[in-house]
C-alpha positions as semicolon CSV with decimal commas, in nm:
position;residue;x (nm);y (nm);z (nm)
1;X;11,548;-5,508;4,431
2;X;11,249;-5,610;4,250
3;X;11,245;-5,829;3,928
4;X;11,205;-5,689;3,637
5;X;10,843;-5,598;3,546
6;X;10,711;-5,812;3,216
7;X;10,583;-5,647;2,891
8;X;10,255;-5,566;2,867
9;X;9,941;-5,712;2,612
10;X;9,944;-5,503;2,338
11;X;9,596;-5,318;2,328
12;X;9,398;-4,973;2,433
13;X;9,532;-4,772;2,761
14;X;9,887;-4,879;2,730
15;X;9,970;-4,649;2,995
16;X;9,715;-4,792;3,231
17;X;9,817;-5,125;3,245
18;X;10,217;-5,004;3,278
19;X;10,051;-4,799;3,544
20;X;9,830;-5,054;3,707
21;X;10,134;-5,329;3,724
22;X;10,343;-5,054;3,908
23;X;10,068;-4,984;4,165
24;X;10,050;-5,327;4,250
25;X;10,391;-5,355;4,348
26;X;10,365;-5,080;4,551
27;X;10,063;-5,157;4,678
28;X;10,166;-5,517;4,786
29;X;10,482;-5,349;4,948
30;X;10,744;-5,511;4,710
31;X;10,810;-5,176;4,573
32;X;10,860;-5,008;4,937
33;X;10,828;-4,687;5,106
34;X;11,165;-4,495;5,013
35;X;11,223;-4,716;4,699
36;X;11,293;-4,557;4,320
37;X;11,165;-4,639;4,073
38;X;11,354;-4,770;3,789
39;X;11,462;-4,527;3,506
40;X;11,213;-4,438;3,220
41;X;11,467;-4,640;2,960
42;X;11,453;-4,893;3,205
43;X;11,073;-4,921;3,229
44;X;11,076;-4,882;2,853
45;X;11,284;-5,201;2,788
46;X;11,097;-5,379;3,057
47;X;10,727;-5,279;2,938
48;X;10,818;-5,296;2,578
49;X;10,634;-4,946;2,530
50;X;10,721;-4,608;2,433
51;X;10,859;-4,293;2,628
52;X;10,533;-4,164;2,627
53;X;10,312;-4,444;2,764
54;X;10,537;-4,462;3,062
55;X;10,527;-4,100;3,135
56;X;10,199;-4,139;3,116
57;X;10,211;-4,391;3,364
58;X;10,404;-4,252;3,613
59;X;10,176;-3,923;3,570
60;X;9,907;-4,108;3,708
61;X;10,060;-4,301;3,994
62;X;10,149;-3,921;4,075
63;X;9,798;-3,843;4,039
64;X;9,688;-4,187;4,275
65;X;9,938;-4,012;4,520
66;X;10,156;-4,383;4,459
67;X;10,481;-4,156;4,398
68;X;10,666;-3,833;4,363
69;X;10,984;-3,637;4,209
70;X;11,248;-3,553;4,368
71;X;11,441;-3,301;4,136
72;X;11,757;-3,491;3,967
73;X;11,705;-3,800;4,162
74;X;11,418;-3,972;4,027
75;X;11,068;-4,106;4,119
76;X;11,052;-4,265;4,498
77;X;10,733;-4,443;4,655
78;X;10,555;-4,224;4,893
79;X;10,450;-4,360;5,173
80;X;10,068;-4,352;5,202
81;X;9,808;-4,217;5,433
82;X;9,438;-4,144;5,299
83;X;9,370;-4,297;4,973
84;X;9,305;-3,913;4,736
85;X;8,992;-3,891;4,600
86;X;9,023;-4,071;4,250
87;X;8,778;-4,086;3,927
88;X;8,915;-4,282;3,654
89;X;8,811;-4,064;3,377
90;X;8,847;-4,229;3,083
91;X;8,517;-4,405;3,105
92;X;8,387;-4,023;3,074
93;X;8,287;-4,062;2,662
94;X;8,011;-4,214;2,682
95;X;7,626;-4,167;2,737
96;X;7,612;-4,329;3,042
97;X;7,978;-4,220;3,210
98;X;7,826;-3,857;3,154
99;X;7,510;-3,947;3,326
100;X;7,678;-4,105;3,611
101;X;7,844;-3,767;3,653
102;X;7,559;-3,584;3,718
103;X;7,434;-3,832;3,965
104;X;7,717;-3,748;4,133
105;X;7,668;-3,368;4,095
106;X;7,284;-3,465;4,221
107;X;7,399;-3,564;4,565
108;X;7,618;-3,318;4,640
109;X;7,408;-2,982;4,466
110;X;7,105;-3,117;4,627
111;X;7,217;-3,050;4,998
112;X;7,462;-2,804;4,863
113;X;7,125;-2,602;4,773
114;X;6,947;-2,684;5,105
115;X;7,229;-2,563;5,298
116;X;7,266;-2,225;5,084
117;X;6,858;-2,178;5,174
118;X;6,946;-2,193;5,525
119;X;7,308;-1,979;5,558
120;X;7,272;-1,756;5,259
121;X;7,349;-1,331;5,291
122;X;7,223;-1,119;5,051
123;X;7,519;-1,100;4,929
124;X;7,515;-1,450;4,816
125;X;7,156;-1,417;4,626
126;X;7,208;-1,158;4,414
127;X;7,619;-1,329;4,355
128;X;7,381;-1,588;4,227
129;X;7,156;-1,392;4,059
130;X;7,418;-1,254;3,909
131;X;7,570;-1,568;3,760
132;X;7,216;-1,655;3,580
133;X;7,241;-1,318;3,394
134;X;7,554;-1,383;3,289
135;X;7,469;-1,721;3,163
136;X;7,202;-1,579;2,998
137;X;7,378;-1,325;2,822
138;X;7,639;-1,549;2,758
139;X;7,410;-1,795;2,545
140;X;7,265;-1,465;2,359
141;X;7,605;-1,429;2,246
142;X;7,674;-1,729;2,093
143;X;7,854;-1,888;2,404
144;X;7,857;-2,204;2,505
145;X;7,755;-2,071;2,820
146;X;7,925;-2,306;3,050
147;X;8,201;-2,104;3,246
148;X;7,841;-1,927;3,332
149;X;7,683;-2,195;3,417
150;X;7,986;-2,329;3,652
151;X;8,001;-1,995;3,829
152;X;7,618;-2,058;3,885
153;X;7,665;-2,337;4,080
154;X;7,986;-2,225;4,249
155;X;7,801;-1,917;4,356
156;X;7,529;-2,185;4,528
157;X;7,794;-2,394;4,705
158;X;7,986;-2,069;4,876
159;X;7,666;-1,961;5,002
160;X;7,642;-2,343;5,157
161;X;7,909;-2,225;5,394
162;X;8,074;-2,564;5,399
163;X;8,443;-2,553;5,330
164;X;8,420;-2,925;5,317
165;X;8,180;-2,923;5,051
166;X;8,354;-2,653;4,835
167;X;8,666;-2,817;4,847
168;X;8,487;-3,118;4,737
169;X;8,347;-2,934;4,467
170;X;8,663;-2,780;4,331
171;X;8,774;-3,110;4,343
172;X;8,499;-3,237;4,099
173;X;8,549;-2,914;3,907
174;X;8,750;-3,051;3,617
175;X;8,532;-3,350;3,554
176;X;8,195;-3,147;3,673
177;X;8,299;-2,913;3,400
178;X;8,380;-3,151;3,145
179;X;8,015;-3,341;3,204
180;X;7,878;-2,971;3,180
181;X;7,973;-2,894;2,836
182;X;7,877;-3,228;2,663
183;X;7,517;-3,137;2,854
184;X;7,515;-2,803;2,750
185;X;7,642;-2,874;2,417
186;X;7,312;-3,111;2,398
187;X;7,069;-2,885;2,542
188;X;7,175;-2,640;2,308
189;X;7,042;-2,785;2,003
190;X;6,677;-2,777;2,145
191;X;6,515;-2,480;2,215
192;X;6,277;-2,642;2,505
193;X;6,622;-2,807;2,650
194;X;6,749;-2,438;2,713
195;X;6,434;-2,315;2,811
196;X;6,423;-2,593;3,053
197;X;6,725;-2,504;3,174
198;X;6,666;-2,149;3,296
199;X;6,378;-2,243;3,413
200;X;6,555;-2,485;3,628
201;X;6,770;-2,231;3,756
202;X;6,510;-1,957;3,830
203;X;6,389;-2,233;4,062
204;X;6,662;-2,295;4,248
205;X;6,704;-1,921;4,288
206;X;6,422;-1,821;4,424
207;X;6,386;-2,113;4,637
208;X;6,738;-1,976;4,826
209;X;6,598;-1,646;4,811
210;X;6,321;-1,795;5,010
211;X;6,527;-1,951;5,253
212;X;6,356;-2,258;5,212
213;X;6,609;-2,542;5,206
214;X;6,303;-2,843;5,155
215;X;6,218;-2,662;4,843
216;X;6,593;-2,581;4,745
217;X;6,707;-2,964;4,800
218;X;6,408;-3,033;4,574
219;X;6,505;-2,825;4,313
220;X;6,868;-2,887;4,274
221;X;6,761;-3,268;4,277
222;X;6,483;-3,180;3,985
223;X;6,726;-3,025;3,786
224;X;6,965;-3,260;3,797
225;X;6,687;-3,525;3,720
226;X;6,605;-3,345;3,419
227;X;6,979;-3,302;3,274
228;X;7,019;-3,682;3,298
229;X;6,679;-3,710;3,114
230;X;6,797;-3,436;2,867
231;X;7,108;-3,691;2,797
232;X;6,898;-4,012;2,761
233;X;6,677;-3,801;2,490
234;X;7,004;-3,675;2,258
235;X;6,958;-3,765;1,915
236;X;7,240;-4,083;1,885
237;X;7,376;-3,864;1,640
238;X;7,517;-3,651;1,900
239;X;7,671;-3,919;2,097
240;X;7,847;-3,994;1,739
241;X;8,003;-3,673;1,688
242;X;8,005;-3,362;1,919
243;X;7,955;-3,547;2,236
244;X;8,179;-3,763;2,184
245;X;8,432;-3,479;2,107
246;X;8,306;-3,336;2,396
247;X;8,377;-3,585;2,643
248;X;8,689;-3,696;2,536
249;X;8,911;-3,428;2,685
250;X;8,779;-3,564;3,067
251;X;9,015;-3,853;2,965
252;X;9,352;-3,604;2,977
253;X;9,280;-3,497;3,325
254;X;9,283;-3,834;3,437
255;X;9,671;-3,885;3,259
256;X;9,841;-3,545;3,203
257;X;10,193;-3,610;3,058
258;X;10,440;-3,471;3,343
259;X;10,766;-3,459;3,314
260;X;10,990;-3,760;3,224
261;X;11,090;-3,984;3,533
262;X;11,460;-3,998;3,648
């Protein structure tokens, strides 16, 4: 039996510092493989915090893999093989967490692309072609256009052939898509961003449809260049408001609020 845990500093991220005190004991092995967790009102009276922040807490040892349900019983310590793939996304609303994202998006969607050059069908061009129309009709619309624009790269990294990479990729879907609207949102209010844009894509396109992977890597890696530059040139007023508001949603994937521990 493990001594009590302390309460926490009062301050931002409650629930990550509950959270963070509870992986360490688990981590260090004094909370062992097999062990429950105490109850919520327990880890309420020991944290001094709310219901909520420790739900919130035990959501995202869930999330780190740290722990599971067991229906009626409680919350046990898993024992633990790979480390799960892990982005702590409430650094996400800012400038520069948004930017970071699309370097990430950059290494992948660069070989991504110069894969799709060399394994793509037919079928997979005009799938992509496809997806550019649909973006573009999208934005004519009045859409934000970035389900579109999603399915545009989606279309890219099926065509790659690499289950690997795709499952990668649906991994880095929700915060891929969350970077995606705040630059979208951004390259909206310019008419040379969007232009820029479809350019971009038109690029990448026909450089699959050439099955030429040097000039697809190139491509991808261009237009991920240029969305990072597109960021760094936002008016600050944007940062202030809507992108702000944008981004801040990537933080609730990180923490979902699960059900209350036993």
């Amino acid at each position: 039996m493990i001594a009590p845990f302390k309460p926490i500093t009062p301050g931002a991220y409650l629930s990550d510092q509950v959270a963070d005190a509870m992986a360490a004991e688990i981590r260090t092995g004094r909370l062992a493989v097999g062990a429950k967790l105490p109850t919520e009102a327990a880890l309420v009276a020991q944290f001094s915090v709310s219901r909520t922040v420790v739900r919130e807490a035990v959501s995202r040892l869930k999330s780190l893999g740290l722990v599971d349900s067991r229906q009626g019983s409680g919350v046990f310590v898993k024992e633990q093989g790979f480390s799960p793939l892990n982005f702590d996304a409430k650094y996400a609303v800012s400038c520069q967490a948004v930017i970071q994202i699309v370097e990430v998006r950059r290494a992948l969607e660069a070989e991504v692309a110069a894969l799709a050059a060399q394994r793509c069908t037919t079928e997979d061009i005009e799938r992509i072609r496809q997806s550019i129309t649909a973006l573009a009709e999208a934005v004519a619309s009045g859409g934000d256009g970035v389900e579109e624009d999603v399915r545009f790269h989606t279309a890219i990294a099926h065509a790659a052939r690499n289950p690997f990479l795709i499952s990668t990729l649906d991994y880095l879907g929700q915060f891929l898509k969350g970077a995606t609207r705040v630059t979208r949102a951004n390259e909206s209010r310019r008419v040379d961003f969007a232009r820029q844009v479809c350019e971009e894509h038109d690029l990448i396109l026909h450089a699959i449809a050439s099955r030429d992977p040097v000039a697809a890597r190139n491509a991808a890696t261009g237009h991920m260049n240029n969305a990072i530059q597109r960021i760094e040139q936002a008016d600050p007023a944007f940062w202030q408001q809507a992108g702000e508001q944008l981004a801040r949603p990537l933080v609730s994937l990180a923490y979902p609020i699960d059900s209350p521990a036993g």
